[in-house]
DRENDO-1510 file (C-alpha; in Angstrom, 1 decimal, always signed):
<recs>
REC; n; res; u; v; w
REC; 1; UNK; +40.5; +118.9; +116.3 .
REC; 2; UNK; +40.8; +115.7; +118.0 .
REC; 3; UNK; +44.2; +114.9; +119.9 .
REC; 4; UNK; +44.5; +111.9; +117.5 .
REC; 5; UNK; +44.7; +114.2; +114.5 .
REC; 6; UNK; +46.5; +116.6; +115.7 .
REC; 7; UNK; +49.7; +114.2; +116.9 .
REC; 8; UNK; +49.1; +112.3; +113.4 .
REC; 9; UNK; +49.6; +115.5; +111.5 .
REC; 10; UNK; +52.6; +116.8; +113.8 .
REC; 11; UNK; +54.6; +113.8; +113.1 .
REC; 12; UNK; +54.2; +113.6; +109.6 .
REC; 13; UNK; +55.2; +117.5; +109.2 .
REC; 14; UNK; +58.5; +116.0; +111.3 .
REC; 15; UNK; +59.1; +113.6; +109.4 .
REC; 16; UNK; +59.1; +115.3; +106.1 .
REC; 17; UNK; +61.2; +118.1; +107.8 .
REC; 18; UNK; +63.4; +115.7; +108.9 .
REC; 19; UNK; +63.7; +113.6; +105.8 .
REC; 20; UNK; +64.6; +116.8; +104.0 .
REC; 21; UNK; +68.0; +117.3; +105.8 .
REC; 22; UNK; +68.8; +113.7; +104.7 .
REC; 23; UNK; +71.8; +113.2; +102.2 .
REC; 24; UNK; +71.6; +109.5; +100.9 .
REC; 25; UNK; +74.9; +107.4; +101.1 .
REC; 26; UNK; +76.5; +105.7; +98.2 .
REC; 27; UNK; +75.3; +102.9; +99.7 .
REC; 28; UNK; +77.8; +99.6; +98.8 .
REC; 29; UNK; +80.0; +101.9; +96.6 .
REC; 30; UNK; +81.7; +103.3; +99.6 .
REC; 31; UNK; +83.3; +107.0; +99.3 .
REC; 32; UNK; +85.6; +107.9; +102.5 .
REC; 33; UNK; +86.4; +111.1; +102.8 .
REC; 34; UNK; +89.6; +111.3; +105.8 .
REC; 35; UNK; +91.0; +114.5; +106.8 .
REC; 36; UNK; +93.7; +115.1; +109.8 .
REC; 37; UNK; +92.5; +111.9; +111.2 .
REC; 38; UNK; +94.8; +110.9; +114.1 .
REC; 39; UNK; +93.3; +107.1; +114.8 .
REC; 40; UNK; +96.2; +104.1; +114.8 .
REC; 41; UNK; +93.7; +102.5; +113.4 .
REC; 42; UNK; +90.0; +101.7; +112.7 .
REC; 43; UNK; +87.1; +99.8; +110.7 .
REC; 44; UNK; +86.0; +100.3; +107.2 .
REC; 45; UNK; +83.7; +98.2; +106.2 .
REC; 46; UNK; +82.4; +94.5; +105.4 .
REC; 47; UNK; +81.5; +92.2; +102.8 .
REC; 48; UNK; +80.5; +88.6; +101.9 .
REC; 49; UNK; +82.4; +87.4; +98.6 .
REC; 50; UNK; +81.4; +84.2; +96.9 .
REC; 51; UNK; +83.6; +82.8; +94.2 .
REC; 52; UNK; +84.4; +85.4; +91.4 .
REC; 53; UNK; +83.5; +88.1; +93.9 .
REC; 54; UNK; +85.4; +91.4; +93.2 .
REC; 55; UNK; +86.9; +94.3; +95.2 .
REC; 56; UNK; +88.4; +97.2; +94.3 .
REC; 57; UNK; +90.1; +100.2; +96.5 .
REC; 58; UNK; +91.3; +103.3; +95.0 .
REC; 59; UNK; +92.8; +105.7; +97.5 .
REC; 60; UNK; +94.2; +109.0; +96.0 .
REC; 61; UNK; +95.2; +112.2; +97.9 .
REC; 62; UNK; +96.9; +110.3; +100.6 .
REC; 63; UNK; +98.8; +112.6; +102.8 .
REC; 64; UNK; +101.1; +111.8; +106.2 .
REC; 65; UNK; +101.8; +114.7; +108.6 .
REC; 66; UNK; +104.8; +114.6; +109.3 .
REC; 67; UNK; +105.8; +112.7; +106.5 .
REC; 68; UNK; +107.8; +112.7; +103.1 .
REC; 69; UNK; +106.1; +111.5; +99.9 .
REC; 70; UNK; +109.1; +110.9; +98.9 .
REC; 71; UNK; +110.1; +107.7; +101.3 .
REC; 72; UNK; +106.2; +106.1; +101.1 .
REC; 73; UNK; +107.6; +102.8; +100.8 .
REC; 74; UNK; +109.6; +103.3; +104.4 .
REC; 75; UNK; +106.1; +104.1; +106.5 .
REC; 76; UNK; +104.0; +101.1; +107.8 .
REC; 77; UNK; +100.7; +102.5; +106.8 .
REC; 78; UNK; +98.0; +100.7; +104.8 .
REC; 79; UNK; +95.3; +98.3; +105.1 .
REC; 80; UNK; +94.5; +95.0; +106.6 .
REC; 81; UNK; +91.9; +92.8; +105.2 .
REC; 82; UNK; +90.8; +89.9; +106.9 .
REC; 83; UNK; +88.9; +87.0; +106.4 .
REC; 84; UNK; +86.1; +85.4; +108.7 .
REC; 85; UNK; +82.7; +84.1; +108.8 .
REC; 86; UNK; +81.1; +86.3; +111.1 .
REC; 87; UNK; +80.8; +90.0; +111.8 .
REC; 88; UNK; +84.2; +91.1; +112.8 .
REC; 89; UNK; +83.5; +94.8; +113.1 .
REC; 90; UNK; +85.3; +95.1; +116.2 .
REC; 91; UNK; +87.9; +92.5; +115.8 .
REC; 92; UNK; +90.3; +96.0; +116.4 .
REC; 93; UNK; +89.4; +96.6; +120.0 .
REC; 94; UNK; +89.8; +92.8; +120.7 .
REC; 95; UNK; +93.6; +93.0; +119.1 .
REC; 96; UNK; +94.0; +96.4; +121.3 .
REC; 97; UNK; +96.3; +93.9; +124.2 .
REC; 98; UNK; +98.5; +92.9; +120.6 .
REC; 99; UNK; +102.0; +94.6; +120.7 .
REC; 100; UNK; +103.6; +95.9; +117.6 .
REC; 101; UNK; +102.2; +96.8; +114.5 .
REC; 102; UNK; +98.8; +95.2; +113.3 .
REC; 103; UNK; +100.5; +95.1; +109.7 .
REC; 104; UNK; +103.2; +92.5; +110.5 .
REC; 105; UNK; +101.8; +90.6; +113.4 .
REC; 106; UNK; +101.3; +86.9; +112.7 .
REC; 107; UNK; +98.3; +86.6; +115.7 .
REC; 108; UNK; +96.6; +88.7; +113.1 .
REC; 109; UNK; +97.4; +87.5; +110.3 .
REC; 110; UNK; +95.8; +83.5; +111.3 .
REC; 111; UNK; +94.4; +82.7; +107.7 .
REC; 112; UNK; +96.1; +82.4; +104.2 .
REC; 113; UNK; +93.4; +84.5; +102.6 .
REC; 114; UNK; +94.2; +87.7; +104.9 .
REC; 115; UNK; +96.0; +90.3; +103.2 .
REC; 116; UNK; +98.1; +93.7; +104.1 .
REC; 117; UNK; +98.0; +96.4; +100.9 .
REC; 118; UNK; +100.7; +99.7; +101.8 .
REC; 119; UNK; +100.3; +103.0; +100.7 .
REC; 120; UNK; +103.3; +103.5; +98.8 .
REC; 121; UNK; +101.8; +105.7; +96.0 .
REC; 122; UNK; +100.7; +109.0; +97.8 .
REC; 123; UNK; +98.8; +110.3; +94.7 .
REC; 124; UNK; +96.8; +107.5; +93.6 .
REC; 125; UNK; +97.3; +103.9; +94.2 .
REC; 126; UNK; +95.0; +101.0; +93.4 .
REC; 127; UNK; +94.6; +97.8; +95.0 .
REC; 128; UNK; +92.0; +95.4; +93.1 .
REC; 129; UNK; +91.4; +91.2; +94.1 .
REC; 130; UNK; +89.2; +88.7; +92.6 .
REC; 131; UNK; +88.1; +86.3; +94.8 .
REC; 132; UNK; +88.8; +82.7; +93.4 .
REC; 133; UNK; +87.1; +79.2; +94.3 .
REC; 134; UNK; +88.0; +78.3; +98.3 .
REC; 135; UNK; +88.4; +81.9; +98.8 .
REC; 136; UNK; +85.2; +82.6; +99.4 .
REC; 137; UNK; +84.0; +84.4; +103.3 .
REC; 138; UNK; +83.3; +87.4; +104.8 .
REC; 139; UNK; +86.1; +90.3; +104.2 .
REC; 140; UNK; +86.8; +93.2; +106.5 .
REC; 141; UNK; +89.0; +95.9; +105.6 .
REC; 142; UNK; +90.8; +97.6; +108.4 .
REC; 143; UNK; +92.7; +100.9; +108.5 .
REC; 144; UNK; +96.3; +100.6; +110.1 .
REC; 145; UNK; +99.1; +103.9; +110.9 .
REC; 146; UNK; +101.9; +102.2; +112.3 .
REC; 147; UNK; +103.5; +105.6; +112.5 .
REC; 148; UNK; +103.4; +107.3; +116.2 .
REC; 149; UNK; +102.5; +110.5; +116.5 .
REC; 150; UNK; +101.1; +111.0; +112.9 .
REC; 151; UNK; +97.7; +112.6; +111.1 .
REC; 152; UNK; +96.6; +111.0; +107.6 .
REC; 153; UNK; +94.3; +112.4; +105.2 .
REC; 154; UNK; +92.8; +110.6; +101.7 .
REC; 155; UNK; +90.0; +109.9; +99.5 .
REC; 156; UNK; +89.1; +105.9; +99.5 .
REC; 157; UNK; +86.5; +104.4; +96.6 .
REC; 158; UNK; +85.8; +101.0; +97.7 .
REC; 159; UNK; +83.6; +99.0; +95.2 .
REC; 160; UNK; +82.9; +95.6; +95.9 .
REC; 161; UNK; +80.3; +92.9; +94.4 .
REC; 162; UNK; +79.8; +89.3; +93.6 .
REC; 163; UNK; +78.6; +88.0; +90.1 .
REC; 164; UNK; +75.7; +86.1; +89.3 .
REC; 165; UNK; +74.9; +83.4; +87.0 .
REC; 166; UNK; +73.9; +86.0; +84.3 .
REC; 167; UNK; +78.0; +87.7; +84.8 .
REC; 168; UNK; +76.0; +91.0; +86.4 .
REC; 169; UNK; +77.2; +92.7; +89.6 .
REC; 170; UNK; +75.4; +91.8; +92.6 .
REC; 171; UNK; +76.3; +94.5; +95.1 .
REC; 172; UNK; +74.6; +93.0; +97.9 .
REC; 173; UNK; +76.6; +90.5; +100.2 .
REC; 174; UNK; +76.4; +87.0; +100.3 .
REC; 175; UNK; +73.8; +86.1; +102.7 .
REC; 176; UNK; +72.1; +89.6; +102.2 .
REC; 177; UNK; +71.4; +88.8; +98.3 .
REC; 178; UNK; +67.8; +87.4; +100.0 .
REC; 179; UNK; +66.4; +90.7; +101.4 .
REC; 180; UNK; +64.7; +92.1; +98.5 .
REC; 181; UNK; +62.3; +89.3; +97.9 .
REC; 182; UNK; +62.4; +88.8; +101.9 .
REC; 183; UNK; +61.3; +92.8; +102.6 .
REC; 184; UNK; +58.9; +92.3; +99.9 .
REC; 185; UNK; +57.4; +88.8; +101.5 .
REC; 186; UNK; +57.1; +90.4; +104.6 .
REC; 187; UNK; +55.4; +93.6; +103.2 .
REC; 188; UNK; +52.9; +91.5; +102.3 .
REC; 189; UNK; +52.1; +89.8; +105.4 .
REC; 190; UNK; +52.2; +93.3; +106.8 .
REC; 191; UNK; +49.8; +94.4; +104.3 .
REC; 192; UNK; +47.5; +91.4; +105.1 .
REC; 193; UNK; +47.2; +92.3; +109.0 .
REC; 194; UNK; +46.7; +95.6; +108.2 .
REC; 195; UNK; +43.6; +95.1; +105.7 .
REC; 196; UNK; +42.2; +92.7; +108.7 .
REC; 197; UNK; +42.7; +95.1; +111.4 .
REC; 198; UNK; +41.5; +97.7; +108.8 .
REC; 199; UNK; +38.0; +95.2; +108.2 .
REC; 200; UNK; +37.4; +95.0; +112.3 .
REC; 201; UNK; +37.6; +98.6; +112.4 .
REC; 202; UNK; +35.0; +98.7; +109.8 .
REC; 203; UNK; +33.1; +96.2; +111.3 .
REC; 204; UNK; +32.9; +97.5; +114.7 .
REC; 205; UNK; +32.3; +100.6; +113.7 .
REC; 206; UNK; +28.8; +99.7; +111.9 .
REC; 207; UNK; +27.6; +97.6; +115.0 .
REC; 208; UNK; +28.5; +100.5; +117.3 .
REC; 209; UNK; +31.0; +103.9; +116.7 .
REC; 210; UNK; +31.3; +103.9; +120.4 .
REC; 211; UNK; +33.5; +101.0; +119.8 .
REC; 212; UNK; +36.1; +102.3; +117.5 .
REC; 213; UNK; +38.0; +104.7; +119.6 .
REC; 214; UNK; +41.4; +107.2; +118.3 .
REC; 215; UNK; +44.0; +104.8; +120.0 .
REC; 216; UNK; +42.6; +102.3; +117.2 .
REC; 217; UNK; +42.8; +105.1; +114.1 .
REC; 218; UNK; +46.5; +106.1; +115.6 .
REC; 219; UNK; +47.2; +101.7; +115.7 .
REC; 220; UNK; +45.5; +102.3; +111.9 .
REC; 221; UNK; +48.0; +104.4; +110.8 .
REC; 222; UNK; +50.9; +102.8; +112.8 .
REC; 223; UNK; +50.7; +99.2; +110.9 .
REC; 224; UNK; +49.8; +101.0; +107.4 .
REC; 225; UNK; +53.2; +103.0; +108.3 .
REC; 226; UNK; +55.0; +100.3; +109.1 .
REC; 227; UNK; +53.8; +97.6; +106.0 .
REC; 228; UNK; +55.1; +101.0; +103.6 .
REC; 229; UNK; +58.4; +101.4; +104.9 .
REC; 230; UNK; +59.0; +97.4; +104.6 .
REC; 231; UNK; +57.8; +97.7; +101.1 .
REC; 232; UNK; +60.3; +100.7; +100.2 .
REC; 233; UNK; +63.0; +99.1; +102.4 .
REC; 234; UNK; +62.4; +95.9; +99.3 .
REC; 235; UNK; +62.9; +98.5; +96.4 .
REC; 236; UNK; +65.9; +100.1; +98.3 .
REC; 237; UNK; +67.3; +96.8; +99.3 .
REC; 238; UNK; +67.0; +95.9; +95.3 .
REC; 239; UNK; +68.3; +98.8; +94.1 .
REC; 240; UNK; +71.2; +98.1; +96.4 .
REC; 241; UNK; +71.9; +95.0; +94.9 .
REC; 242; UNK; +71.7; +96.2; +91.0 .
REC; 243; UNK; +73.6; +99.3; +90.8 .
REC; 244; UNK; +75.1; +99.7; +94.3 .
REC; 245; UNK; +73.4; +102.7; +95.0 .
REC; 246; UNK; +69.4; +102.9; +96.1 .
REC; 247; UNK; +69.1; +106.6; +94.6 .
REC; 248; UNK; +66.3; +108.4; +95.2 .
REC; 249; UNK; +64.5; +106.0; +97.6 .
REC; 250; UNK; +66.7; +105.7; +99.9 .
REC; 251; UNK; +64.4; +109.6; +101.3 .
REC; 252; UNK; +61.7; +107.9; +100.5 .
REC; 253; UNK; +62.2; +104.7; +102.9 .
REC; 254; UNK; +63.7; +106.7; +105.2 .
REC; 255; UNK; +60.8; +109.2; +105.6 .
REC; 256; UNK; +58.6; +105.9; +106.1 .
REC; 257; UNK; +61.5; +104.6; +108.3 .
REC; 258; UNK; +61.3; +107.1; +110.7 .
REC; 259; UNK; +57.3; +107.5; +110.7 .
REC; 260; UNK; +57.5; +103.6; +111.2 .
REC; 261; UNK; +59.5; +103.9; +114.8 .
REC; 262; UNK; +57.9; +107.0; +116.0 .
REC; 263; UNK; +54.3; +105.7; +115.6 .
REC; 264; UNK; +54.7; +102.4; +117.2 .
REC; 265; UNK; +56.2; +104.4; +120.3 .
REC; 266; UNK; +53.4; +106.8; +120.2 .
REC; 267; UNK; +50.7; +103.9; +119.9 .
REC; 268; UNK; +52.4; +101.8; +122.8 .
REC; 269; UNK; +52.6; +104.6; +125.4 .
REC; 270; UNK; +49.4; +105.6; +124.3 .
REC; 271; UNK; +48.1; +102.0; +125.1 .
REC; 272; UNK; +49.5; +102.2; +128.0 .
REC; 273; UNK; +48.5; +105.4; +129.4 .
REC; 274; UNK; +45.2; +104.2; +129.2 .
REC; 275; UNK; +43.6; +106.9; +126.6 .
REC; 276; UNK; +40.9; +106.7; +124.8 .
REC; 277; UNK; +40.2; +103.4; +126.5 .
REC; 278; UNK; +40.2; +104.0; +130.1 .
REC; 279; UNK; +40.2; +107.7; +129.8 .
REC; 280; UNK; +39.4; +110.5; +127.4 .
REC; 281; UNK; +42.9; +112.8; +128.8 .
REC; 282; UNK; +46.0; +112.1; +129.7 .
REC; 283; UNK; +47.5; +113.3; +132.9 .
REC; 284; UNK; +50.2; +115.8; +133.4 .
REC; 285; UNK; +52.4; +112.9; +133.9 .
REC; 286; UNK; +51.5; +110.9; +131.5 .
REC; 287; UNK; +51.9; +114.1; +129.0 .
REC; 288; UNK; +55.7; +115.0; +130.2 .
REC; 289; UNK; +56.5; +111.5; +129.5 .
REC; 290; UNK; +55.0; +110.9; +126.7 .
REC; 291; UNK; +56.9; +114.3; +125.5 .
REC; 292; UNK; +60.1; +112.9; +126.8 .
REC; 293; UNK; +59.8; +109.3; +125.3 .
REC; 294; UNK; +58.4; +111.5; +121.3 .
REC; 295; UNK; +61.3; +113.7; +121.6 .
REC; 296; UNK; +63.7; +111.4; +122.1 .
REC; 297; UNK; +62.7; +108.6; +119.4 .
REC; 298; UNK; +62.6; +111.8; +117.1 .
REC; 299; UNK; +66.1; +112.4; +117.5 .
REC; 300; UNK; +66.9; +108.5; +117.6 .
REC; 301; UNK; +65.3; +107.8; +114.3 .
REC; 302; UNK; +67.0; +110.4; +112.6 .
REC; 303; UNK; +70.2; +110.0; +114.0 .
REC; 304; UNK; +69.7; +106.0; +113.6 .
REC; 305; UNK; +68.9; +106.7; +109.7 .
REC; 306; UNK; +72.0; +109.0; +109.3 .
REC; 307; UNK; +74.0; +106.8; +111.1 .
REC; 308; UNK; +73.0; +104.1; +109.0 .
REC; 309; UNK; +74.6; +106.2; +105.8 .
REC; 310; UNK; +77.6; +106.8; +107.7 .
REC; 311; UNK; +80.8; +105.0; +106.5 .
REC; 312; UNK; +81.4; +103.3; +109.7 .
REC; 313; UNK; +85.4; +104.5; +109.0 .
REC; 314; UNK; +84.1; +107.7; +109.7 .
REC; 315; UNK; +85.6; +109.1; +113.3 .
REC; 316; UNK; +83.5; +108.5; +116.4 .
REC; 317; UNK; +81.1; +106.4; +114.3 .
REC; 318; UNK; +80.9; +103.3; +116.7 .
REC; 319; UNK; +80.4; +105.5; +119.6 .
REC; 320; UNK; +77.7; +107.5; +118.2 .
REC; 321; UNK; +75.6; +104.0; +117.0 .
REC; 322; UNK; +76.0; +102.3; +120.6 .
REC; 323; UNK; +74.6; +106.1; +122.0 .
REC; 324; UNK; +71.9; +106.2; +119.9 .
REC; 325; UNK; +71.1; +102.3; +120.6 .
REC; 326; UNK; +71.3; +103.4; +124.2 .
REC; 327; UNK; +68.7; +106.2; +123.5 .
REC; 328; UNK; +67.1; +103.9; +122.1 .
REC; 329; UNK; +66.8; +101.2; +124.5 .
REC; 330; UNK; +65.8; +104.4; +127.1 .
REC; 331; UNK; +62.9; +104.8; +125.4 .
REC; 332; UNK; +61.9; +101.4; +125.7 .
REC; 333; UNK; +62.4; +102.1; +129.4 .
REC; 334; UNK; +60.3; +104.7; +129.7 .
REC; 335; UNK; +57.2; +103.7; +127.8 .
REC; 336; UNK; +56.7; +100.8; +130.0 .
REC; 337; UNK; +56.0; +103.9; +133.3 .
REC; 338; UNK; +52.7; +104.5; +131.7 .
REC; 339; UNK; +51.6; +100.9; +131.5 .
REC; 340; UNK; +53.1; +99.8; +135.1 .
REC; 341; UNK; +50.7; +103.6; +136.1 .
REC; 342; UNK; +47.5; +101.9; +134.4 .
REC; 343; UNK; +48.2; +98.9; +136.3 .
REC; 344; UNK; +48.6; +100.0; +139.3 .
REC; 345; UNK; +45.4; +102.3; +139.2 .
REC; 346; UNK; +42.9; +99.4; +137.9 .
REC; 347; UNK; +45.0; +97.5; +140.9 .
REC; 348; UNK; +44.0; +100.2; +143.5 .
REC; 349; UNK; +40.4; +100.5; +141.3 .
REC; 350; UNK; +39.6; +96.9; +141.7 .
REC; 351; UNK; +40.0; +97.1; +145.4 .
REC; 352; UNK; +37.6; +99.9; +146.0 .
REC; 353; UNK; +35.0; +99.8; +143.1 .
REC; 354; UNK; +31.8; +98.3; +143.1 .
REC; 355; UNK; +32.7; +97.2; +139.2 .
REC; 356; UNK; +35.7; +95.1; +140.6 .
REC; 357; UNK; +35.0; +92.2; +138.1 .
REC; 358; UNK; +35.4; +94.8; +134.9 .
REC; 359; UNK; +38.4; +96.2; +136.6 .
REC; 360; UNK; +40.0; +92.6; +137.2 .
REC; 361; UNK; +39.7; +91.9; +133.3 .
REC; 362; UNK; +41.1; +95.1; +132.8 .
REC; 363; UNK; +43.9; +94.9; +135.2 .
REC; 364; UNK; +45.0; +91.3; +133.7 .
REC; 365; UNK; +44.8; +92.7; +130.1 .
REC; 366; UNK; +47.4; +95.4; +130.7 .
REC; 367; UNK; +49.6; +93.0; +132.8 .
REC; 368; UNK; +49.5; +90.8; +129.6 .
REC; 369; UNK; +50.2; +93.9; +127.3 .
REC; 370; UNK; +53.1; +94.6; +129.9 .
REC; 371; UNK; +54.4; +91.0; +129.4 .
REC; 372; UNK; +54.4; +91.8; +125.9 .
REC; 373; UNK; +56.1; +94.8; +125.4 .
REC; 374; UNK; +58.9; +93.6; +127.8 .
REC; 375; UNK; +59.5; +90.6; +125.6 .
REC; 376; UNK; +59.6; +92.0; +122.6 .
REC; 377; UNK; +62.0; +95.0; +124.0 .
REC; 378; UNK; +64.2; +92.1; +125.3 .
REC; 379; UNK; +63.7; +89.8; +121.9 .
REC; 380; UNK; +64.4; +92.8; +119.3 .
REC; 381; UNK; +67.3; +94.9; +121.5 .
REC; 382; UNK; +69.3; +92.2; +123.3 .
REC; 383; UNK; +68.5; +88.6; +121.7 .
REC; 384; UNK; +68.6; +89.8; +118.1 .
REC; 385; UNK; +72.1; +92.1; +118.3 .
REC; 386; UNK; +74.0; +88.8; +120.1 .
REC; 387; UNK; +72.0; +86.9; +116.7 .
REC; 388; UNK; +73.8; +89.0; +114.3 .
REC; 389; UNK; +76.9; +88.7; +116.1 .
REC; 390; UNK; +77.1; +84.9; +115.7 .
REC; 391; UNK; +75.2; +84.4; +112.9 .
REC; 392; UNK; +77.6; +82.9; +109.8 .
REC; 393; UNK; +77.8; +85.2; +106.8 .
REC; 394; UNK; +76.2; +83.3; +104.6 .
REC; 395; UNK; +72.8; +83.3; +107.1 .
REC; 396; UNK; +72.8; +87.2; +107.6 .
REC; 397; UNK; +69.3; +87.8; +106.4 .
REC; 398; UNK; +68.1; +85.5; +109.3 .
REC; 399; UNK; +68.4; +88.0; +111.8 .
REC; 400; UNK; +65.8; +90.9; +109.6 .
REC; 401; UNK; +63.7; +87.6; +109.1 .
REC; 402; UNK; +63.5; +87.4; +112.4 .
REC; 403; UNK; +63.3; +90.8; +113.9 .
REC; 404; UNK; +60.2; +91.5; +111.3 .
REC; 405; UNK; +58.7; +88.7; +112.8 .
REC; 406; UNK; +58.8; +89.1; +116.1 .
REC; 407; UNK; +57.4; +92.6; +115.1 .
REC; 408; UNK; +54.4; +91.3; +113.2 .
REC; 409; UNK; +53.7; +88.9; +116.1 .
REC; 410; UNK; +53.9; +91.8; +118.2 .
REC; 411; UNK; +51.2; +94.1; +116.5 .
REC; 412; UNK; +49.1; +90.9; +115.9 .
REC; 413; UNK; +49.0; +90.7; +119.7 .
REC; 414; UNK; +48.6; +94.2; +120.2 .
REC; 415; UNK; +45.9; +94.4; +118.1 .
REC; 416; UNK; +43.9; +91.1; +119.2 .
REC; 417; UNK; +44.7; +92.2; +123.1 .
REC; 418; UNK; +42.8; +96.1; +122.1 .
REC; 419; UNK; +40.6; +95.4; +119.3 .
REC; 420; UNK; +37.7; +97.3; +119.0 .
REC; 421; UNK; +35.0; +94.9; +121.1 .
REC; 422; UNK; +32.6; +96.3; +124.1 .
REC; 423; UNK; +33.6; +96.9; +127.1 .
REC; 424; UNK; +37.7; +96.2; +126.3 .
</recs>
């Protein structure tokens, strides 16, 4: 069995394994589950209200330790929610220089539609808003224990949605209410490059088999991979914004999710190791790396996806997302050794060999796929996270809009640059 095949069929068995251990979320009907949690404070989560937009907390089972139930009211404990119109996920380590407590400091509490809700029911208390005309923004809800030296535990339900012009919940934020038709747009331009790469695979392959080598099945499978997981990722997204939940295909885009990232790692250091098109093997070197740079977008995907179903008030959760973003970024790292390798050898090659023309063209196509790589690394890891972190609510489905395109111009690229032609 080719080695093709046999890395195909490895990876799927992974990612089915994988997907199996996979619990979905509740999505954007957040359950928070806190137990002996000894943070001052931290994040919840976010949401964009328009007018008639509705939240609702319910937090029952709260428990202070040490603490009396029966003076509640006497404990500055609760939660801050504050109003913006960007991303303010973070807003608590920028407050970190403010002294006193978060709940009664005015710095914090800049805009007339922030608000502070106490615990002062210990069994079950509820705190419910509707948000009215001029009101409208991006709401983050905040978790504040004024009290030193403390551990709180409780159950939080946080429901929150926007209505549209039928009077049906929309779960989805303001700005993200786009993304299902978006994912679905994009699926289809996805789908479009695939059945043309798909087509010049055919074609080349009846002029001459020679041409079609296993980099180009493995780039086959890559874009099919990644056109399915945007097409799941527009039913989830939908779902989402219906009942608040994606239910069972939240597995199913995650299964495609984490194929989508492991192939396009696998087809890139592939490319640039040089096999199948300037060799039928891959050096011990280029094998430990490539095993390095597999294993650890195995364990990034998954933990990326589990991460991503993760209330971000869970403990350590910030942490864990910027270590599996640096993981991440790692593996960009190291997929560019092979390619710098390739060119360094046509380099050396074109010196020496009496087919220094061939090994010129050579050597300046992988410089270009170099180029390319690097960009897009920089574009969809550094340019697109500071996006997102300006970008106004309302224009939050610009930054997936953009990341998906950069991607699509990226395998267009990819595939022009390597296309099954003789003598590339």
């Amino acid at each position: 069995m080719s080695f093709a095949r046999v890395l195909v069929a490895t990876l799927v068995v992974l990612s089915i394994l994988s997907a199996l251990y996979i619990t979905p979320g509740n999505a954007l009907i957040h359950d928070l589950n806190i137990v002996e949690d000894g943070r001052s404070q931290f994040f919840i989560e976010n949401f964009g209200f328009a007018a008639q937009g509705h939240l609702r907390m319910r937090v029952s089972g709260f428990q202070l330790t040490p603490g009396d139930a029966s003076k509640a009211a006497d404990y500055k404990v609760g939660f801050l929610i504050k109003h913006t119109e960007t991303d303010s996920a973070r807003f608590l380590q920028e407050a970190e220089s403010l002294e006193g407590c978060l709940l009664d400091s005015m710095e914090v509490m800049n805009n007339e539609n922030d608000r502070v809700a106490l615990i002062t029911n210990w069994t079950q208390q509820n705190f419910a808003r509707v948000i009215q005309p001029g009101e409208e923004g991006f709401y983050n809800y905040y978790f504040v224990n004024c009290e030193p030296d403390t551990w709180v535990s409780f159950d939080l339900k946080l429901v929150q949605y926007n209505v549209d012009a039928n009077g049906s919940p929309n779960f989805m934020s303001v700005g993200d209410d786009a993304l299902p038709a978006l994912y679905f747009l994009l699926f289809l331009l996805f789908l479009a490059a695939t059945l043309l790469w798909v087509y010049a695979c055919v074609r080349a392959h009846s002029e001459n088999p020679f041409k079609v080598k296993g980099i180009h099945h493995l780039m086959t499978v890559a874009i099919s991979v990644k056109a399915l997981s945007l097409l799941f990722k527009a039913i989830e997204t939908y779902f989402l914004q219906v009942d608040g939940h994606p239910g069972s295909f939240a597995a199913i885009y995650f299964l495609f999710t984490f194929l989508k990232g492991v192939f396009m790692f696998v087809v890139i250091a592939l490319i640039g190791s040089g096999w199948s098109l300037l060799k039928p093997f891959l050096s011990d070197r280029d094998k430990k790396i490539f095993l390095f740079v597999i294993t650890l977008q195995i364990l990034d995907n998954l933990a990326l996806v589990v991460m991503e179903e993760t209330a971000p008030g869970s403990r350590g959760w910030f942490t864990a997302k910027d270590l599996f973003r640096l993981i991440d970024i790692i593996c960009c790292g190291a997929i560019l050794i092979p390619i710098i390798s390739s060119i360094q050898h046509l380099k050396e090659a074109a010196q020496v060999d009496d087919k220094a023309a061939m090994n010129m063209n050579k050597l300046q196509l992988f410089r270009q796929f170099y180029l390319t790589v690097v960009g897009y690394i920089y574009f969809t890891r550094i340019i697109i996270y500071l996006l997102d972190a300006t970008l106004p609510y309302r224009l939050s489905w610009v930054g997936p809009l953009v990341t998906e395109t950069a991607t699509l111009l990226f395998y267009v690229i990819t595939g022009f640059t390597f296309r099954p032609v003789e003598d590339n």
